[in-house]
Structure formats: C-alpha cells, structure tokens
SEKOLVEX-286097 format. One record per residue: x, y, z of N, C-alpha, C in turn; residue number from 1. Coordinates in steps of 0.02 Angstrom, whole numbers, always signed. Example, Ala and Ser with C-alpha at 12.3 -4.5 7.8 and 13.67 -1.06 7.14 Angstrom:
<pts>
<pt <+660, -284, +390>, <+615, -225, +390>, <+660, -165, +390>, 1>
<pt <+642, -112, +354>, <+684, -53, +357>, <+645, +2, +394>, 2>
</pts>
This chain:
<pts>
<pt <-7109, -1996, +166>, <-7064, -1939, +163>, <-7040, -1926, +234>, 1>
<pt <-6982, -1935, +243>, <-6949, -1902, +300>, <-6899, -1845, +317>, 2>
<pt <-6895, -1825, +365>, <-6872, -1773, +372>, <-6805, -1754, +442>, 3>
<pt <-6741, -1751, +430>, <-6713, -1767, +517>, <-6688, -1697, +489>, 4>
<pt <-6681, -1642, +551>, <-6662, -1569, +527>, <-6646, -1556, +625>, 5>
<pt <-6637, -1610, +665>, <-6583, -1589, +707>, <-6521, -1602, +696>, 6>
<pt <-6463, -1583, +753>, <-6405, -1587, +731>, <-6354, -1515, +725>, 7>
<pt <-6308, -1540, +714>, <-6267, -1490, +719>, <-6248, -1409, +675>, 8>
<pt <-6293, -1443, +620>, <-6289, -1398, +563>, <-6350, -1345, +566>, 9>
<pt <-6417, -1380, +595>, <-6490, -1350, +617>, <-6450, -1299, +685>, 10>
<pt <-6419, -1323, +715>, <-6406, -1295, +785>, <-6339, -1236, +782>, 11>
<pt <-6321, -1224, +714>, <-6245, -1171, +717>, <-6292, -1142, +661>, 12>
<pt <-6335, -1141, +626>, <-6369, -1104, +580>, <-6417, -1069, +611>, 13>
<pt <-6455, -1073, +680>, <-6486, -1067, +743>, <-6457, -1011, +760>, 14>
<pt <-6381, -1020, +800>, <-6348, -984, +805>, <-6317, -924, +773>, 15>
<pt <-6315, -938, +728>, <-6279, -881, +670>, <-6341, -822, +665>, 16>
<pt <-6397, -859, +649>, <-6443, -807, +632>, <-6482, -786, +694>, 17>
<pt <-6461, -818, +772>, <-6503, -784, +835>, <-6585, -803, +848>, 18>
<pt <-6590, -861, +811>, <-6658, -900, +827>, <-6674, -969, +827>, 19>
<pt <-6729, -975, +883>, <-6723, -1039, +896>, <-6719, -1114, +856>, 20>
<pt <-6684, -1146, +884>, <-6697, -1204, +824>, <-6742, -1256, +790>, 21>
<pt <-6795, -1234, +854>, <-6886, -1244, +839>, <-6901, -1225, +792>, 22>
<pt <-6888, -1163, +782>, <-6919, -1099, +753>, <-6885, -1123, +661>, 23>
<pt <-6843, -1109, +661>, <-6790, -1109, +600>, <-6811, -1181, +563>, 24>
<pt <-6813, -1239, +613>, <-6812, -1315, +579>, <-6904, -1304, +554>, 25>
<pt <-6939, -1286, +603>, <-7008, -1276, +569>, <-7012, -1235, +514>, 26>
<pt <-6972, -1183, +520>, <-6987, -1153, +420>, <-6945, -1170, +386>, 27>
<pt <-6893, -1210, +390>, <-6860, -1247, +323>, <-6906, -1300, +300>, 28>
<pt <-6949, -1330, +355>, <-6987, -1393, +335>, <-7043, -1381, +301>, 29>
<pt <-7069, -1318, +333>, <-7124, -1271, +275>, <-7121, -1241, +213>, 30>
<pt <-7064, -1204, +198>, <-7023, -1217, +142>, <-7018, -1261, +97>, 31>
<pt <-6992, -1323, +120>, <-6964, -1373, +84>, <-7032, -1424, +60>, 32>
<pt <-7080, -1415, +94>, <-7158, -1438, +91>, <-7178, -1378, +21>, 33>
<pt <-7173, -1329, +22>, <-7176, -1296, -17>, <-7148, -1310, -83>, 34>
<pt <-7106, -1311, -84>, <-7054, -1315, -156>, <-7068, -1379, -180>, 35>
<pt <-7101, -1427, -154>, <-7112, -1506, -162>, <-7176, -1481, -196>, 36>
<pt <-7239, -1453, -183>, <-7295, -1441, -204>, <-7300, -1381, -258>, 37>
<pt <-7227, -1345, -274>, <-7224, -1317, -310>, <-7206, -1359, -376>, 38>
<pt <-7133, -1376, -391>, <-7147, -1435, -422>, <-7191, -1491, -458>, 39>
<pt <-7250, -1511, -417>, <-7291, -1541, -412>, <-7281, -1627, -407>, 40>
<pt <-7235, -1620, -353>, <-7218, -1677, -310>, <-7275, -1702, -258>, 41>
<pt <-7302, -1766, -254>, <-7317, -1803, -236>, <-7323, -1852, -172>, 42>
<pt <-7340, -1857, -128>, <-7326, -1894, -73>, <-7369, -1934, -32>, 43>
<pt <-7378, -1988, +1>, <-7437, -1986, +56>, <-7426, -1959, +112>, 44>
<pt <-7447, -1901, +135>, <-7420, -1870, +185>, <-7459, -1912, +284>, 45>
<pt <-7497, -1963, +249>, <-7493, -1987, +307>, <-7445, -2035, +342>, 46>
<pt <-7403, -2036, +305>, <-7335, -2073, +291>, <-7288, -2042, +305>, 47>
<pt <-7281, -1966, +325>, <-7243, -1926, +334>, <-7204, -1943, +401>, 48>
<pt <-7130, -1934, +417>, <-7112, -1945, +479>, <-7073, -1860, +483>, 49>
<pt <-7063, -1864, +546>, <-7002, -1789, +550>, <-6984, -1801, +637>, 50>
<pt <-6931, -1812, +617>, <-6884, -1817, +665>, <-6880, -1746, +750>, 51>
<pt <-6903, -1714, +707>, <-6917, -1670, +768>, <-6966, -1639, +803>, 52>
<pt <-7026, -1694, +779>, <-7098, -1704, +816>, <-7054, -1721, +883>, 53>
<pt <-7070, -1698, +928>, <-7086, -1722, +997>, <-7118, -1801, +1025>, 54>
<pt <-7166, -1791, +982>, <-7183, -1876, +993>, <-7159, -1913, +941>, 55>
<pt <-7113, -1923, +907>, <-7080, -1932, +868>, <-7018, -1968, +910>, 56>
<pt <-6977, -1894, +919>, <-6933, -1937, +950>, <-6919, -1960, +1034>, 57>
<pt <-6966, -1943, +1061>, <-6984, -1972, +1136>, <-6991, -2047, +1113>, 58>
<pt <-7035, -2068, +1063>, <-7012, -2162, +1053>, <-6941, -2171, +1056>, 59>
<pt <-6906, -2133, +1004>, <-6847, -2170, +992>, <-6783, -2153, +1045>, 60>
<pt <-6816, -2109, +1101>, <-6756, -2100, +1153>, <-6780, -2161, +1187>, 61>
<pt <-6834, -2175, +1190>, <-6883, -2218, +1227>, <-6827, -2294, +1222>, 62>
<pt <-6843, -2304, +1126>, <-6803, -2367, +1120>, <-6721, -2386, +1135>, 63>
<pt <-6694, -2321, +1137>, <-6611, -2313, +1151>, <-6581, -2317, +1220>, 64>
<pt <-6627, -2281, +1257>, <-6618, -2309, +1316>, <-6623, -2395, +1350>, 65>
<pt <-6687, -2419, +1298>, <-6704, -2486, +1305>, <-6621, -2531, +1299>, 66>
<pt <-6605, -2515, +1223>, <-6542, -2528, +1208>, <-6472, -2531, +1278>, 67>
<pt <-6494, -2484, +1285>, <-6402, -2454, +1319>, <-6433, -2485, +1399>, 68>
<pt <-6486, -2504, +1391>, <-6498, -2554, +1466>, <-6474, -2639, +1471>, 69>
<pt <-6464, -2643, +1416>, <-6470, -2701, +1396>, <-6413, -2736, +1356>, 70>
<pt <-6391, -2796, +1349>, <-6356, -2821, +1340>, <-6384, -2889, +1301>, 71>
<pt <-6329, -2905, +1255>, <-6369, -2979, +1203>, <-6310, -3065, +1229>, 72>
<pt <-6370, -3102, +1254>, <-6324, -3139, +1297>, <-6341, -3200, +1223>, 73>
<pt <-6279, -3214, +1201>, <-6260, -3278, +1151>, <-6289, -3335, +1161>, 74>
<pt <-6278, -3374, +1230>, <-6302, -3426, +1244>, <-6362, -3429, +1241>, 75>
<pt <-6410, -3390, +1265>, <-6482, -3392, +1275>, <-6527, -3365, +1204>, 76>
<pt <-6468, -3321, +1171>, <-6478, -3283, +1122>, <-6546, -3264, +1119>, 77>
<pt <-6531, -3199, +1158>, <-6578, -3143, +1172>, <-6559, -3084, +1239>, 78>
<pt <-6598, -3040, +1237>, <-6573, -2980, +1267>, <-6580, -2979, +1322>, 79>
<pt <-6553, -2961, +1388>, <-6546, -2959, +1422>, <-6537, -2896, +1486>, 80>
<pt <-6554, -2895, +1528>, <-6536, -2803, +1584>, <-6466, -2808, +1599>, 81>
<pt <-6451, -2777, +1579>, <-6354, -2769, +1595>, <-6358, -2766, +1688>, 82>
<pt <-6406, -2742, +1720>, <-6423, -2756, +1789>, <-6393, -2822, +1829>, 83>
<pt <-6406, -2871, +1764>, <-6417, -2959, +1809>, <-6342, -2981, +1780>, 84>
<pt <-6304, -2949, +1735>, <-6233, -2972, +1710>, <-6196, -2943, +1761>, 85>
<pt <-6191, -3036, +1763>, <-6133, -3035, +1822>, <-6051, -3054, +1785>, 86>
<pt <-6005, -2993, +1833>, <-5941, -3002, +1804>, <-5900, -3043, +1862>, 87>
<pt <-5851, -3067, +1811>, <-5811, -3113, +1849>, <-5742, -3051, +1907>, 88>
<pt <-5729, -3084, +1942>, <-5670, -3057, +1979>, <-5609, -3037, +1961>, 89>
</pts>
C-alpha cells in the first residue's frame, strides 16, 4: 500500500485551511488508514510505503540527484558523471 500526499493539491489545501502540510498529510493518512480498517480492508502493512516519510524520500532525492549527475554514454553503454563529458568546440 502506498501513499504520495505531497504536491500541489496537499500544499493549497494546507493553505486554505492555515495548517501545516505535515500536519494535514498526517491526518488524511490516519483517516484513510481508518476507513480501510473500517471496511475491513486488508494489507501487509510492512509493505507499506508513504512518500512523505522523511527517510523515505531522502533515498529518492538521494537517487535523482544520482541521475541529473550523470549521463548514459551509448558506446560504452553505461552511465557516466556528466563531470568527464567532454564537449566539442
């Protein structure tokens, strides 16, 4: 089960109502954990991801930056530090 509740819609709904978007995305997710167990929906919750754990997404800025460092060289086919790409004149 996952969960992504940043964004623009978490962050003007934040706004509208004058609280943080910590605050707001943590009780929709409590909520919505709720209404799932009301139901009597099912899950492995150690399986659970949510996008706005902190250690969550510190990996994946982690891996994007990796990305946007980097460059995919054809010939060698594999990635490369945009550092060592050398441009022509």
């Amino acid at each position: 089960m996952g969960r992504d509740a940043f964004g623009l819609p978490a962050e003007q709904y934040a706004i509208k109502n004058k609280v943080n978007p910590t605050v707001s995305t943590a009780e929709n997710i409590a909520r919505y954990k709720q209404q799932l167990k009301d139901i009597g929906f099912t899950y492995d919750r150690e399986r659970e991801v949510n996008t706005t754990d902190p250690e969550f997404y510190k990996r994946t800025q982690r891996t994007f930056i990796k990305l946007y460092e980097h460059y995919y060289d054809k010939k060698e086919k594999k990635a490369k530090p945009i550092s060592k790409l050398s441009i022509p004149d």
